[in-house]
N, C-alpha and C positions, 0 to 999 in steps of 0.2 A: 422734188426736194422742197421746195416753197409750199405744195399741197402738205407736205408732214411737216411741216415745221406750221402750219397755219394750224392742221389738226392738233398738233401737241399743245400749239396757244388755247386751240377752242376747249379742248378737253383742259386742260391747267385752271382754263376762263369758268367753263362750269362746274368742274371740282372744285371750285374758290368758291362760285356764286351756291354751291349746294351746300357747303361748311359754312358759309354767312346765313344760309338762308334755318340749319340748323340752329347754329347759335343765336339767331333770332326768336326761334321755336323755343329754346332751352331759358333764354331770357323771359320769356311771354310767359312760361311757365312758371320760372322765380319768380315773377311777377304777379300772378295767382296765389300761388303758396303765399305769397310776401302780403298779400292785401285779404286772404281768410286769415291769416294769423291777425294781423291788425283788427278786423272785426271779432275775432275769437277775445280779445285782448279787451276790446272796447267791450265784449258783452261782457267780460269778467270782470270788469271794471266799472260796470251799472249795477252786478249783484253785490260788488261790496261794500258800493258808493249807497246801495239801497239798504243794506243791513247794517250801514254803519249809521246812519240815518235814522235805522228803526231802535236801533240800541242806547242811539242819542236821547230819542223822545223817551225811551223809555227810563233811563237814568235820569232824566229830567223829571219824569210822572214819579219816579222812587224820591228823587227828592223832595219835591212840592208833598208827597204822602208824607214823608219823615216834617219835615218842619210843621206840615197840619197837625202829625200826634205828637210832638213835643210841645206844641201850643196848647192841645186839648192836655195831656197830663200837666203843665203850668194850672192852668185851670182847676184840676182836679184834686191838685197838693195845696192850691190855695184855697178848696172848695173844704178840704181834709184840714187844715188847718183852721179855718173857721168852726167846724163841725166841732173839733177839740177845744175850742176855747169855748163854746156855748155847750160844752158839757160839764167843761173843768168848771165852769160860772154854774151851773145846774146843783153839781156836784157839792158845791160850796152852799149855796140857797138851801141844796137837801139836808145837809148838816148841819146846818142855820136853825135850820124847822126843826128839826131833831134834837136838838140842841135844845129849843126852847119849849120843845115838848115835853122834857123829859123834867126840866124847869119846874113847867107849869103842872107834870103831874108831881110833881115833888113837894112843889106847893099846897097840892089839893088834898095829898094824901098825911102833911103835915097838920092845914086845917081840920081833914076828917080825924085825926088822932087826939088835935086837940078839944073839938067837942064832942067828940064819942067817952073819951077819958075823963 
């Protein structure tokens, strides 16, 4: 009676140590799953940290390009603005001369009337 009662502990004993020695197995295993997900997680976490980085620089490079051509067109409306007053001034000189041309041949052509007549 003590031999089955000693077998039923032993067998209860290693029925228990073989379910611990599972749920050790099944832990180890969550364990793995739990720690590629963590690196899956980290790597997905370099390609966004890398793309978010690369779309930084590059909204940076679009802006430094935009304030360069808005400086270059300043430039160029001030360069078009110039151009326009030294034509409007050109403009005024040619009509000046024209003006006095027309004078002087009015002139010439009044003396030539007077002594041809």
């Amino acid at each position: 009676r003590d031999a089955s009662q000693a077998m039923k502990k032993y067998r209860s004993m290693t029925d228990e140590q073989q379910m611990r020695w599972l749920e050790k197995e099944d832990l180890k295993k969550k364990l793995k799953e739990t720690e590629q997900r963590g690196k899956e997680f980290c790597a997905a976490y370099e390609v966004v940290k890398n793309e978010r980085n690369k779309y930084v620089s590059q909204i940076q490079q679009s802006s430094q390009h935009l304030s360069e051509m808005k400086e270059k067109l300043k430039i160029l409306e001030n360069e078009v603005e110039i151009l326009r007053m030294e034509s409007a001034s050109k403009d005024k000189s040619l009509q000046k001369a024209r003006a006095q041309a027309r004078e002087e041949r009015l002139k010439r052509d009044g003396l030539n009337e007077k002594y041809t007549s």
